[in-house]
Backbone bond lengths (Angstrom), bond angles and torsions (degrees), N, CA, C in turn:
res aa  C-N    CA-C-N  psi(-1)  N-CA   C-N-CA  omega(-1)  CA-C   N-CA-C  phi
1 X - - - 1.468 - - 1.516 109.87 -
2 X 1.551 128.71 130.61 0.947 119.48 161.35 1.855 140.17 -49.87
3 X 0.924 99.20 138.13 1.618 96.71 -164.96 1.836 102.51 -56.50
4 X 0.895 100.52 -42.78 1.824 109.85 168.95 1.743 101.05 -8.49
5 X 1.646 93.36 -82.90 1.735 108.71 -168.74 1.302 97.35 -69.90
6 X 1.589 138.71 28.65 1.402 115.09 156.28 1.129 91.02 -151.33
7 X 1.484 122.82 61.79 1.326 128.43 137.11 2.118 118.16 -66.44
8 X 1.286 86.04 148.01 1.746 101.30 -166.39 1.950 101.03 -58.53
9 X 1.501 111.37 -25.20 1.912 108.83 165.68 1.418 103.10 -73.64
10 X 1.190 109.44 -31.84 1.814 97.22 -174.41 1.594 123.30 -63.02
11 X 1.271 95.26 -44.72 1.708 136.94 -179.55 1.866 94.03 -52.42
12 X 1.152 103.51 -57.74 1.790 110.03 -176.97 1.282 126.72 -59.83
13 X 2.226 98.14 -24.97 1.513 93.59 -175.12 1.700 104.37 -108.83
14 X 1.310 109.29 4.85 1.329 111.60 170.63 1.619 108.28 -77.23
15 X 1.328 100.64 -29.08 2.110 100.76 -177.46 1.736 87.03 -94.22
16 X 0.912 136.77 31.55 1.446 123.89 174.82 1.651 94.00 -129.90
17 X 1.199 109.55 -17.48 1.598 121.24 -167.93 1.823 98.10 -88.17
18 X 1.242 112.77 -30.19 1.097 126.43 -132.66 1.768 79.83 -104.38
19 X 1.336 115.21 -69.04 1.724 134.37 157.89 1.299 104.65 -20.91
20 X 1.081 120.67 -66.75 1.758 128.30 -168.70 1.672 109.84 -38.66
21 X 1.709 90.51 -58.79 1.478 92.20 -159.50 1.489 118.68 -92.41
22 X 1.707 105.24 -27.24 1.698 109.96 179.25 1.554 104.85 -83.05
23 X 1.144 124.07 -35.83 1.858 117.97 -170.92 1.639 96.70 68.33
24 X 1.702 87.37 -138.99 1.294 97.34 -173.30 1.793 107.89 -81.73
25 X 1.162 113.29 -1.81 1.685 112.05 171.58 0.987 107.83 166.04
26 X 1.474 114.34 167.39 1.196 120.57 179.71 1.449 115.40 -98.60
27 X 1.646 120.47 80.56 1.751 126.05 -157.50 1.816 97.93 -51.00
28 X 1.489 106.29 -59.17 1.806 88.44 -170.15 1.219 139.12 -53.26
29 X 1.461 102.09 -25.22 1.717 124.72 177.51 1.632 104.21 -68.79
30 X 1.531 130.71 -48.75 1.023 156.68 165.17 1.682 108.85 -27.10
31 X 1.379 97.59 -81.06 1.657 104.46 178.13 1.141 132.34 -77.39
32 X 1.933 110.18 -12.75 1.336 116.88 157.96 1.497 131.99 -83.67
33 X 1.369 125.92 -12.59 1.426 133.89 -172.99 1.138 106.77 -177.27
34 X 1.615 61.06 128.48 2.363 105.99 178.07 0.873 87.20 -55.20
35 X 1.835 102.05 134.89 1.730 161.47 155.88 1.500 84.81 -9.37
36 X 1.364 115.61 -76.38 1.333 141.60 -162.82 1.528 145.81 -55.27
37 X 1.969 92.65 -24.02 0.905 116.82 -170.68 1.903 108.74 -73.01
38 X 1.349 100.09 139.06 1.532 107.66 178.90 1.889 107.37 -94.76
39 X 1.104 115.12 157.93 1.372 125.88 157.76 1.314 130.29 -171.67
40 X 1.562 126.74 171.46 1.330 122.90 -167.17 1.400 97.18 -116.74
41 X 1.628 114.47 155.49 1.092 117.57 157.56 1.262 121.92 -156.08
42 X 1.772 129.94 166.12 1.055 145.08 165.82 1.255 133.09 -107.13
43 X 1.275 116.71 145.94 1.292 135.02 -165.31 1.773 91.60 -121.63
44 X 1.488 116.77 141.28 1.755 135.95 -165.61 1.396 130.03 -179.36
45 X 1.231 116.68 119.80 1.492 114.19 -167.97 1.735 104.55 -70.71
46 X 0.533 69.37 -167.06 2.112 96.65 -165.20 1.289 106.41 -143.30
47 X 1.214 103.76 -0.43 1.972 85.48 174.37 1.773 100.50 -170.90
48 X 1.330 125.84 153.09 1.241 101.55 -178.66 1.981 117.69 -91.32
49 X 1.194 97.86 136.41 1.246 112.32 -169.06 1.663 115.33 -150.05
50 X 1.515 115.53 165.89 1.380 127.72 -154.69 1.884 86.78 -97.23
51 X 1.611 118.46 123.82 1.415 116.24 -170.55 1.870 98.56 -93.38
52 X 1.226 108.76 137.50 1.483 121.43 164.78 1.907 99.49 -147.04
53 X 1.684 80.15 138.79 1.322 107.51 172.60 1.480 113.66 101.88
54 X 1.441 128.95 -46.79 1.104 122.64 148.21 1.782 129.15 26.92
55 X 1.785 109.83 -58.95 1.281 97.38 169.53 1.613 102.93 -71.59
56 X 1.085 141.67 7.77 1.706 126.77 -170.77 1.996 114.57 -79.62
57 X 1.520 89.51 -8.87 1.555 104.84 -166.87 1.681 107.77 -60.81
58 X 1.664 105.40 -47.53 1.565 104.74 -174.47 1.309 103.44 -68.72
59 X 1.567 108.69 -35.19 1.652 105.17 -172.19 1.714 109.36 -64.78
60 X 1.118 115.05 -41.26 1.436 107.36 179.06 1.969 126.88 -56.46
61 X 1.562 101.58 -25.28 1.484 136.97 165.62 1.484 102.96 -37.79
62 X 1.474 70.50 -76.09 1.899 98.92 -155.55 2.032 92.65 -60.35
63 X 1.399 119.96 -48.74 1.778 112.10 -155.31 2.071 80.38 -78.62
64 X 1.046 122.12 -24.28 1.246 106.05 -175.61 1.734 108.34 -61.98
65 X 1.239 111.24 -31.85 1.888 124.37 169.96 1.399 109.69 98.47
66 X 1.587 121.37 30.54 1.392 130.51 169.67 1.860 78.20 -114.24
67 X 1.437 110.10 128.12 1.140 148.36 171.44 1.758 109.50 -83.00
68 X 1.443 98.99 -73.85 1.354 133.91 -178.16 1.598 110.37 -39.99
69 X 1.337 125.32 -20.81 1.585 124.21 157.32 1.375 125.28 -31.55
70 X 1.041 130.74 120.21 1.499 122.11 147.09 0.922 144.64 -132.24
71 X 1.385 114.15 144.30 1.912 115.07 -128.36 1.598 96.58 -115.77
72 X 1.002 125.61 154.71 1.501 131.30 158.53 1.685 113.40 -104.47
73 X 0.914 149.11 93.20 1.363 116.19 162.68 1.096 118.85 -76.14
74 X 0.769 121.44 158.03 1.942 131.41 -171.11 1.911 110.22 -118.46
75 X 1.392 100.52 -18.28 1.306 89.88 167.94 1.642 107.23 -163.89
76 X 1.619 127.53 -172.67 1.214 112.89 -172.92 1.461 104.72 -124.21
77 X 1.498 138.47 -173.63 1.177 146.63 142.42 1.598 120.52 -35.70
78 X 1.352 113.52 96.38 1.205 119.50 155.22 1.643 96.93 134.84
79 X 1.471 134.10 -10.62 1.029 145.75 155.87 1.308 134.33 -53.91
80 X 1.444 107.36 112.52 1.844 113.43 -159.40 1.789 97.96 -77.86
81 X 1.527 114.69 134.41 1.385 104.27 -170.63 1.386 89.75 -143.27
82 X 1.552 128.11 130.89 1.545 135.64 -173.92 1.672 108.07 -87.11
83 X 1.277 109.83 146.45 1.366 114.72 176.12 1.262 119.64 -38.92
84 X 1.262 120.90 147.58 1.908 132.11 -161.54 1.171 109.58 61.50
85 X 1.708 130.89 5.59 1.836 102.58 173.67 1.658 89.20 -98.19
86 X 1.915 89.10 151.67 0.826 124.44 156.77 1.763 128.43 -32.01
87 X 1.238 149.65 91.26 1.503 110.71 162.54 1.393 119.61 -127.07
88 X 1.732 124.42 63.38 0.721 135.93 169.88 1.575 126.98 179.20
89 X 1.245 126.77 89.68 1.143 118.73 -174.54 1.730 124.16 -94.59
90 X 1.251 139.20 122.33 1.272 132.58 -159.30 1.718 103.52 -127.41
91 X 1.175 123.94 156.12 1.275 139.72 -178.96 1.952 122.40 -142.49
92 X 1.570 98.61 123.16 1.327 82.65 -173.74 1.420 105.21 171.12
93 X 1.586 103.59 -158.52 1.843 106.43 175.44 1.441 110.84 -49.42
94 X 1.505 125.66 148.64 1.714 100.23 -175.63 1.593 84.80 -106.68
95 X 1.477 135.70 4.41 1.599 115.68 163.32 1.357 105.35 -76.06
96 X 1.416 107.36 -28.91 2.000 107.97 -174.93 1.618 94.11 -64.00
97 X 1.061 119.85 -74.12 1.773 124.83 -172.95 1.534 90.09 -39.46
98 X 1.026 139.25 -103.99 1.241 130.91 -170.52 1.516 139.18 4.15
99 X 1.604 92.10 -82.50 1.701 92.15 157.62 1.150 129.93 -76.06
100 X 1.264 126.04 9.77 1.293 122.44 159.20 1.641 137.80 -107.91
101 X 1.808 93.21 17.34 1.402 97.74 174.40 0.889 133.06 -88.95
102 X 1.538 131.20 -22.99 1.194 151.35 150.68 1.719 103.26 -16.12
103 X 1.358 91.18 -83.43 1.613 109.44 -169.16 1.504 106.68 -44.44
104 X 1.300 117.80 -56.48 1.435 123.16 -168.43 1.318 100.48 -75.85
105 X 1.515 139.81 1.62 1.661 132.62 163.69 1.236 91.93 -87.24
106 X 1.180 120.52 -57.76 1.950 120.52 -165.62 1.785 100.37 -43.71
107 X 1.215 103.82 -53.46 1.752 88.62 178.94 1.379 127.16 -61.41
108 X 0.989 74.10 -41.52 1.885 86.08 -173.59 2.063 120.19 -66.66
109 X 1.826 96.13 -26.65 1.008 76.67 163.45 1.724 127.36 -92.67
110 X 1.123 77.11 -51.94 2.134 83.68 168.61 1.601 110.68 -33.68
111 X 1.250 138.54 -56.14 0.898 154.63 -163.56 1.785 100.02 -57.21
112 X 1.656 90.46 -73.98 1.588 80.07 -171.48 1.334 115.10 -90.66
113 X 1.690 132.44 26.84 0.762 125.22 172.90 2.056 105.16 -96.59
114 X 1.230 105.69 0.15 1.489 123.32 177.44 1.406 90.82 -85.26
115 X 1.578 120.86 -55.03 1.452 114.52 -143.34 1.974 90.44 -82.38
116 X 0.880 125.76 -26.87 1.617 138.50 158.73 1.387 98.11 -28.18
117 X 1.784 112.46 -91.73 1.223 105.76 176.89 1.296 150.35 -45.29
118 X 1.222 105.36 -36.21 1.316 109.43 147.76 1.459 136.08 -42.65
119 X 1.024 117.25 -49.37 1.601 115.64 169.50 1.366 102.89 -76.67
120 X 1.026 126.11 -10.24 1.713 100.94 161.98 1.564 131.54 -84.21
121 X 1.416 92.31 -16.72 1.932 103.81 160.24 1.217 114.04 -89.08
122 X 1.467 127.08 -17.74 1.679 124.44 -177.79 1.423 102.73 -77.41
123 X 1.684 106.64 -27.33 1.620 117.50 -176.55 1.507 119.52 -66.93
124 X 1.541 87.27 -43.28 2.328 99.37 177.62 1.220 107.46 -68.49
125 X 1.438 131.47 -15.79 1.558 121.09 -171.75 1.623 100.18 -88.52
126 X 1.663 117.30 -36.88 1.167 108.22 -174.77 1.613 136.98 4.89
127 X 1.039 119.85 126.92 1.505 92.80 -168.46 1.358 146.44 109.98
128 X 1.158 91.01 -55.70 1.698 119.27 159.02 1.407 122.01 -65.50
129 X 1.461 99.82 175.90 1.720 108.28 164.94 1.361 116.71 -96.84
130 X 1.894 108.86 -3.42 1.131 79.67 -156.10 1.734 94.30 -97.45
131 X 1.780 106.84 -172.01 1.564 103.30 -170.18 2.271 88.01 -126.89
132 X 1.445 97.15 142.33 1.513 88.10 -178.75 1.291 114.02 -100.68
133 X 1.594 131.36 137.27 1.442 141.03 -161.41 1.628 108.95 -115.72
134 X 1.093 93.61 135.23 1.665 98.85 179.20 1.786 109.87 -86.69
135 X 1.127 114.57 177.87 1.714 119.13 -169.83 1.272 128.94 -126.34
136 X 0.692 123.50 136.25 1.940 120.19 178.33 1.983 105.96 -38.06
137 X 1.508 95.28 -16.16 1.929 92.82 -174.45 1.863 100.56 -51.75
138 X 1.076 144.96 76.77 1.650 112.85 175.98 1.574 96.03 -140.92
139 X 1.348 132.59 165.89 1.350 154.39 -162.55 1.611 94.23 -59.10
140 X 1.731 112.99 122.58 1.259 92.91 -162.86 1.634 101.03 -80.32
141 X 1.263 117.46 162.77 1.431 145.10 172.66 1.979 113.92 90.75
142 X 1.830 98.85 5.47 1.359 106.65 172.42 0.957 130.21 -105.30
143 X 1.799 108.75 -4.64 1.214 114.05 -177.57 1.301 126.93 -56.44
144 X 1.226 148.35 -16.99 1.509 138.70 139.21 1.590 124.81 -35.75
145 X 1.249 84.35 -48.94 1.674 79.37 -177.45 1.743 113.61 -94.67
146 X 1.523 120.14 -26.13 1.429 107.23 159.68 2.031 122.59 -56.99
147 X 1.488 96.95 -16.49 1.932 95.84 -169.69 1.705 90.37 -78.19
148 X 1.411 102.87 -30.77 1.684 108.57 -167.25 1.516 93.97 -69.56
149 X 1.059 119.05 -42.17 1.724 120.32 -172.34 1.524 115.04 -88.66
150 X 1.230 115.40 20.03 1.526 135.69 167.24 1.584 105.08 -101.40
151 X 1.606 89.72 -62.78 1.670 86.10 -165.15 1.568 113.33 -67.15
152 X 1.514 110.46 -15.31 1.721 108.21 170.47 1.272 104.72 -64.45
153 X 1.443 139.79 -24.92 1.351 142.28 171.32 1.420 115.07 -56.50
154 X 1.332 106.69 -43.30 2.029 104.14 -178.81 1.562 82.70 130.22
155 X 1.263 141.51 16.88 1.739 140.16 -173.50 1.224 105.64 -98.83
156 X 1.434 114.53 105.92 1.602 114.19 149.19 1.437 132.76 -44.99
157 X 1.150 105.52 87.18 1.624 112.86 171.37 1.431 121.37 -52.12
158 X 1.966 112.75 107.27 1.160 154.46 177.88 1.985 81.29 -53.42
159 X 1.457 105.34 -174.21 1.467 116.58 -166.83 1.518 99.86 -87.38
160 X 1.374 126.28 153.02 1.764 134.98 -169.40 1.721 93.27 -82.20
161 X 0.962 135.66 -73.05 1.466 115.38 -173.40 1.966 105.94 -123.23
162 X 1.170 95.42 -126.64 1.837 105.45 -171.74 1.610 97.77 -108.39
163 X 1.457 123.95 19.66 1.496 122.51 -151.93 1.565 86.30 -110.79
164 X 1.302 105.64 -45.63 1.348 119.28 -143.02 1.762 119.72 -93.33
165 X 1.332 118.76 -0.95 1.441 127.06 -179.38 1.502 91.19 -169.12
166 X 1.154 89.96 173.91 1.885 115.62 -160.63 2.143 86.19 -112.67
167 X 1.002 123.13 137.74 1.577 135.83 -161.40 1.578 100.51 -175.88
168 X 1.423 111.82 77.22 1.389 117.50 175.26 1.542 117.00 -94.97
169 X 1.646 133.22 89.34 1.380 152.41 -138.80 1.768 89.15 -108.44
170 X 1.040 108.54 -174.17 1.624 131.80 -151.49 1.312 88.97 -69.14
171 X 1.648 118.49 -74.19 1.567 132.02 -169.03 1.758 97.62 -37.55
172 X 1.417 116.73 -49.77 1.534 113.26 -151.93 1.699 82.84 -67.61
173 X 1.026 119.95 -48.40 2.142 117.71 -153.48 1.669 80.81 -55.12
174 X 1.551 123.77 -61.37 1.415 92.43 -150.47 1.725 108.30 -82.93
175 X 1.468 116.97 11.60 1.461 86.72 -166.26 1.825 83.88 -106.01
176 X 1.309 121.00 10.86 1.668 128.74 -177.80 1.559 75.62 -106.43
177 X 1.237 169.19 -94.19 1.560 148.01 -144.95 1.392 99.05 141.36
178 X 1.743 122.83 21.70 1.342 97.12 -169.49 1.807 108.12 135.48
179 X 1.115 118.24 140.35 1.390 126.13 -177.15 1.850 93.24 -58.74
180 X 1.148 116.24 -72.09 1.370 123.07 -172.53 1.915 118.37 -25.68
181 X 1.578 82.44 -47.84 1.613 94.64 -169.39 1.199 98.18 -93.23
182 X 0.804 162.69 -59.80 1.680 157.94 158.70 1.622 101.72 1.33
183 X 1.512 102.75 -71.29 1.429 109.08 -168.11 1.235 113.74 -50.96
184 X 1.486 121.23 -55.73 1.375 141.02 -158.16 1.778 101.17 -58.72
185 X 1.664 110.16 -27.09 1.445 131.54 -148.37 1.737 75.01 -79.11
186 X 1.364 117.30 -65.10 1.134 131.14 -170.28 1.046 132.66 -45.96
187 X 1.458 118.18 -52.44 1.394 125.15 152.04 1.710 130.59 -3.74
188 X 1.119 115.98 -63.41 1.044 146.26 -163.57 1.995 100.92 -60.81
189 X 1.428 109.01 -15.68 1.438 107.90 166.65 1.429 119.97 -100.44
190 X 1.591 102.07 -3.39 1.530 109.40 175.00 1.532 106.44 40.58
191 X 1.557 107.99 77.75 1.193 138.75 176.92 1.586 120.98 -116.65
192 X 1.131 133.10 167.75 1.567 112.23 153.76 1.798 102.61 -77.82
193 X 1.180 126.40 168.05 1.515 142.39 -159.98 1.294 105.68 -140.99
194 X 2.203 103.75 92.62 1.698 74.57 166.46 1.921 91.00 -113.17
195 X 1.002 107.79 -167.26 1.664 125.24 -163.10 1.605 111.08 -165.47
196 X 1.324 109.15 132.44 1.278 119.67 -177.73 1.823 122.62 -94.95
197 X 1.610 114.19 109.58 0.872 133.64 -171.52 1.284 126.57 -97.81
198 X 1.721 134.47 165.58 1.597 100.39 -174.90 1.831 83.21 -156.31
199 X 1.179 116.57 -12.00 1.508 99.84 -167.11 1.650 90.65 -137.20
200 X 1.195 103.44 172.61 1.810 119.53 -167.79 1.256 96.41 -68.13
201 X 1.395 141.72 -9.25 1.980 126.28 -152.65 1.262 75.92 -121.62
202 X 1.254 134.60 -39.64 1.743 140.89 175.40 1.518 107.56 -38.86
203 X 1.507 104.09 -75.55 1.615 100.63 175.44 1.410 130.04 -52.96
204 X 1.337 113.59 -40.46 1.434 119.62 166.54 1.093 125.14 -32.81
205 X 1.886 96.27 -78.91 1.675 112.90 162.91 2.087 108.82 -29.89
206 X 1.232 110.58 -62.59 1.497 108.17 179.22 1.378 115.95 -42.88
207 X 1.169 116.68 -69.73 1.364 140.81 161.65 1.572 100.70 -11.80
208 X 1.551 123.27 -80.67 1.104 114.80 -149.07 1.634 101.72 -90.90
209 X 1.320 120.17 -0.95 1.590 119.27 155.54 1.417 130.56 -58.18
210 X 1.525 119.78 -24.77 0.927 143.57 -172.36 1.978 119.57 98.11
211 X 1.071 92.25 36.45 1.445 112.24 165.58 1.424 127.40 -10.13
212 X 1.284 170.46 -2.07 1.405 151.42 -98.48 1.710 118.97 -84.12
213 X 1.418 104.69 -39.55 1.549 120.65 167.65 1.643 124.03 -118.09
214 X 0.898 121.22 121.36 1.676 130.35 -161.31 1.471 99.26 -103.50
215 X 0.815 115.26 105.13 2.068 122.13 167.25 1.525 97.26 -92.10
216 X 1.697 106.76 124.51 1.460 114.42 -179.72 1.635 103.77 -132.15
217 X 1.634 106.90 80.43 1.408 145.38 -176.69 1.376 91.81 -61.70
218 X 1.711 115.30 128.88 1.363 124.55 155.87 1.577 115.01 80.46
219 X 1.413 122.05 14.49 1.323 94.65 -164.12 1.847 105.46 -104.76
220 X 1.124 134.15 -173.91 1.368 150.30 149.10 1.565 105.74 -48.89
221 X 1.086 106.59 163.48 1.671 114.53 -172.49 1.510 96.17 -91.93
222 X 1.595 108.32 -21.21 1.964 120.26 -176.59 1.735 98.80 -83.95
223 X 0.831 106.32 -45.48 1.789 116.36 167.42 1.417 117.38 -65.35
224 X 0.957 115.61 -34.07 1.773 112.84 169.90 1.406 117.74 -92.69
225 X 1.364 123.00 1.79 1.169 139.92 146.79 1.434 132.88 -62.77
226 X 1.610 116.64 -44.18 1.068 122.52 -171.58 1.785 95.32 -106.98
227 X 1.323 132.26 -6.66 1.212 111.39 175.18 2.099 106.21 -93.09
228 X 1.373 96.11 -27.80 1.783 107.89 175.08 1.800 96.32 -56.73
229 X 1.230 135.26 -68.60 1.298 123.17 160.45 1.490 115.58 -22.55
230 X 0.779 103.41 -70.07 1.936 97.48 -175.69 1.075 126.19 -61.56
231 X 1.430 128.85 -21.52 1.364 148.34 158.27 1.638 94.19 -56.87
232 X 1.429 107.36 -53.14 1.770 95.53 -179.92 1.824 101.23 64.01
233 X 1.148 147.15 10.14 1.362 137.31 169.86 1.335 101.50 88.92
234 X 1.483 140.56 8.76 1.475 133.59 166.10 1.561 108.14 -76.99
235 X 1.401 115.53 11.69 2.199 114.47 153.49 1.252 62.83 -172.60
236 X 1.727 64.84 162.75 1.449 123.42 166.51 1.396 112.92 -60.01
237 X 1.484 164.20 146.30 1.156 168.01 -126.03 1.513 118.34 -158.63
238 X 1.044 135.80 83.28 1.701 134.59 175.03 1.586 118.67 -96.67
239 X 1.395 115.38 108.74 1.340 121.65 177.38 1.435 123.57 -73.18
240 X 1.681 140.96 152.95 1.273 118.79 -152.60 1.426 81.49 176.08
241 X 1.914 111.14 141.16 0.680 139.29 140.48 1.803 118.10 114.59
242 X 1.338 124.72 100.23 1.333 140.27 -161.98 1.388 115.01 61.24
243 X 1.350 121.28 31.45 1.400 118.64 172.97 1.465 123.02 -99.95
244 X 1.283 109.61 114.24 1.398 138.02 -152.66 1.837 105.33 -91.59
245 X 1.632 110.55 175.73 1.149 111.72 161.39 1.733 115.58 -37.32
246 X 1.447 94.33 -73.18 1.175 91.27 -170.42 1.353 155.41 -90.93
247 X 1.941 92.54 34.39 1.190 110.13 -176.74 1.736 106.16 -114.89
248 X 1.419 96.06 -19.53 1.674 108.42 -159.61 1.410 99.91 -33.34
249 X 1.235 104.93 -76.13 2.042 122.90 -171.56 1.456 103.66 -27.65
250 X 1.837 128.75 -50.15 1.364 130.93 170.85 1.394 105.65 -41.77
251 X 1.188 125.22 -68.02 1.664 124.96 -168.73 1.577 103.85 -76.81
252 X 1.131 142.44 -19.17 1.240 130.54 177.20 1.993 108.04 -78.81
253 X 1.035 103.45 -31.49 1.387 118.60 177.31 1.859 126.38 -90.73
254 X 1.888 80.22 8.05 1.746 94.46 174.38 1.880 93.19 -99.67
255 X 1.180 127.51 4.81 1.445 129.24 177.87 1.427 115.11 91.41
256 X 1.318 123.21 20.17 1.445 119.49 167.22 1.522 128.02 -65.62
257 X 1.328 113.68 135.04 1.699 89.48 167.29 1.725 137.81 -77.28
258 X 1.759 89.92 -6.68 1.348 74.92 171.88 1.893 92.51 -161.04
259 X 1.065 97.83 146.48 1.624 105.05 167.54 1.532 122.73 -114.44
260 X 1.538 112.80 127.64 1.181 127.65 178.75 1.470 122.81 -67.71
261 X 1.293 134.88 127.53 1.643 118.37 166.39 1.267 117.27 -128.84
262 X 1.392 138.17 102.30 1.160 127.63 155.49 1.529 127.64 -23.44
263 X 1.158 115.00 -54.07 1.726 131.06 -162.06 1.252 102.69 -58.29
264 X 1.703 124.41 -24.97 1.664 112.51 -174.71 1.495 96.34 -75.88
265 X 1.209 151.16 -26.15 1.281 124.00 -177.25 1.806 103.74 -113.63
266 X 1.374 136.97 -22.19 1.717 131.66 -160.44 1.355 93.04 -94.06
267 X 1.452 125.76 -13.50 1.542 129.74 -153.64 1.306 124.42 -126.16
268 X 1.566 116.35 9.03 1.071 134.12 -128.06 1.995 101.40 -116.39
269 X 1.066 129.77 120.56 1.411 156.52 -139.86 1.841 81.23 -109.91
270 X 1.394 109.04 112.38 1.553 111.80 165.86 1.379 106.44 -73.38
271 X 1.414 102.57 142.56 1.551 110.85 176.85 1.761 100.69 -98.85
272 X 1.593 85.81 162.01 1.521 103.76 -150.82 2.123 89.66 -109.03
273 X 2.128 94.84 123.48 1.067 114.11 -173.71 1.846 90.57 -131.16
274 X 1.222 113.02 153.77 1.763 125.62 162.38 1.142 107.32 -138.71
275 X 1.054 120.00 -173.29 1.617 128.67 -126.27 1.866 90.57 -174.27
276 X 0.757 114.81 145.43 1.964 131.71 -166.51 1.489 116.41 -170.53
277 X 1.416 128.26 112.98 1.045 138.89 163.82 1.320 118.35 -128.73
278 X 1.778 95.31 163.11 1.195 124.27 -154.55 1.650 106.68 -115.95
279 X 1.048 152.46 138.03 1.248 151.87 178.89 2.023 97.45 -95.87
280 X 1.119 140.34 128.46 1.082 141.28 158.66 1.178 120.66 -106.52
C-alpha cells in the first residue's frame, strides 16, 4: 500500500469513521450472528467508474482491531473498473465484515466518485497544454484524502492548505495596499508567487512586480484569450472560477497551463459500490 493512504490524518479519520458509525457496538450484528461465525465477502461496482481509496479497506480492518481479515484487492487507485467487477475480496469474522461495511462503502464511494470526476476533466483538456488542478473547495477534514482521490483521477494537485504555496487573491492585494505591495510583502519567503489578476493594468502591474504564476479568476474563454496573449509566456497562467464540464476544453484551448475546478471534489456524485456476503 502506498504510504499516501496511511498517512497518520488518514489513520485518525478512519477511527473517527469507524467511531461515528459503530458507537458502543454494532447491536444488530450482535444479536443476529454467532461470535464464531465465519464468512466471505465482496466488494463491486455497479457502474463503471475510476476506483480511489480502495487501499483504505485493510486499514479500516486492521483500526477496527480484527487483524485476522483477509483481504484481496483486485485492483488499485486510479484503475478504471466497469460495472459488476469485482474489486475486493475479503475473508473472515462475519460480525467483523459486517460492521465494517458501512465504513469501507462510505470511502470507497465518495472517494472514487471524486477520482471519476476527475478523469472526466483530465479527459476534456486532452490535447491541450493545459494540466487540470483540484482546489482547497473539499469536505472539510478530508482534504487529504479527497487531493489523493483527485490525483487517482489524472488531477494535478493545486497546494494542500494556506501553508504550502504563496496564492495572493483579491482580499490579500487590497488589505497588503495594492498588487505591487502584496508581492514585494511576499517575496521575503522566497517562494514561487502566483497572484490573482482580472484586467490588462492587473497583469502588467503583476508582471512588472515580478510575477511568476498569474491566476486569471472569472474571465470568458474570449477574455482569457486576449489577456494569455499579453502575458506572452512571462508566467505561468492558471484559469479559475465556475468552470464546469462543459466549458473546461474552451479555457484550456484559450492557452492556459493549467485549469482549476472546484466541482471535482464540492460537486462530486458518489459512485455506486455493494458489498455481498456469504456465511461459511
Amino acid at each position: 500500500m502506498s504510504d499516501a493512504w496511511s498517512h497518520p490524518e488518514i489513520l485518525n479519520l478512519v477511527d473517527l469513521a469507524l467511531a461515528e458509525d459503530i458507537g458502543g457496538g454494532d447491536i444488530t450484528t450482535e444479536c443476529c450472528v454467532g461470535e464464531d461465525r465465519m464468512a466471505a465477502g465482496r466488494y463491486f461496482a455497479r457502474e463503471d467508474l475510476i476506483v480511489a481509496g480502495i487501499e483504505l479497506l485493510p486499514v479500516v480492518y486492521e483500526r477496527f482491531g480484527d487483524t485476522s481479515v483477509w483481504i484481496d484487492l483486485k485492483c488499485e487507485s486510479g484503475d478504471r473498473v466497469k460495472n459488476g467487477d469485482p474489486v475486493a475480496d475479503v475473508h473472515g469474522k462475519a460480525r467483523t465484515l459486517l460492521t465494517c461495511e458501512r465504513v469501507c462503502l462510505n470511502f470507497l464511494q465518495r472517494l472514487s466518485g471524486i477520482a471519476t470526476q476527475a478523469q472526466k476533466y483530465v479527459r476534456a483538456v486532452g490535447g491541450t497544454r493545459a494540466r487540470v488542478l483540484d482546489t482547497r473547495k473539499t469536505t472539510p477534514g478530508l482534504r487529504r484524502l479527497e487531493k489523493l482521490a483527485s490525483a487517482s483521477g489524472g488531477v494535478t494537485n493545486h497546494r494542500l492548505g494556506l501553508y504550502d504555496a504563496i496564492l495572493i487573491k483579491n482580499n490579500h492585494i487590497a488589505a497588503a495596499g495594492g498588487i505591487t505591495e502584496a508581492i514585494g510583502k511576499a517575496r521575503r519567503l522566497e517562494k514561487m508567487i502566483e497572484i490573482e489578476v482580472r484586467t490588462p493594468e492587473e497583469v502588467d502591474e503583476a508582471l512588472a512586480a515580478g510575477a511568476q504564476h498569474l491566476l486569471l479568476d472569472n474571465q470568458t474563454p474570449d477574455q482569457a484569450i486576449e489577456l494569455i496573449a499579453r502575458i506572452g509566456g512571462r508566467a505561468s497562467v492558471e484559469l479559475s472560477g465556475k468552470i464546469t464540464l462543459d466549458t473546461v476544453r474552451m479555457y484550456a484551448q484559450a492557452g492556459a497551463d493549467y485549469v482549476s475546478c472546484g466541482a471535482i471534489t464540492h460537486s462530486v456524485r458518489a459512485a455506486d459500490f455493494n458489498f455481498r456476503l456469504e456465511l461459511l
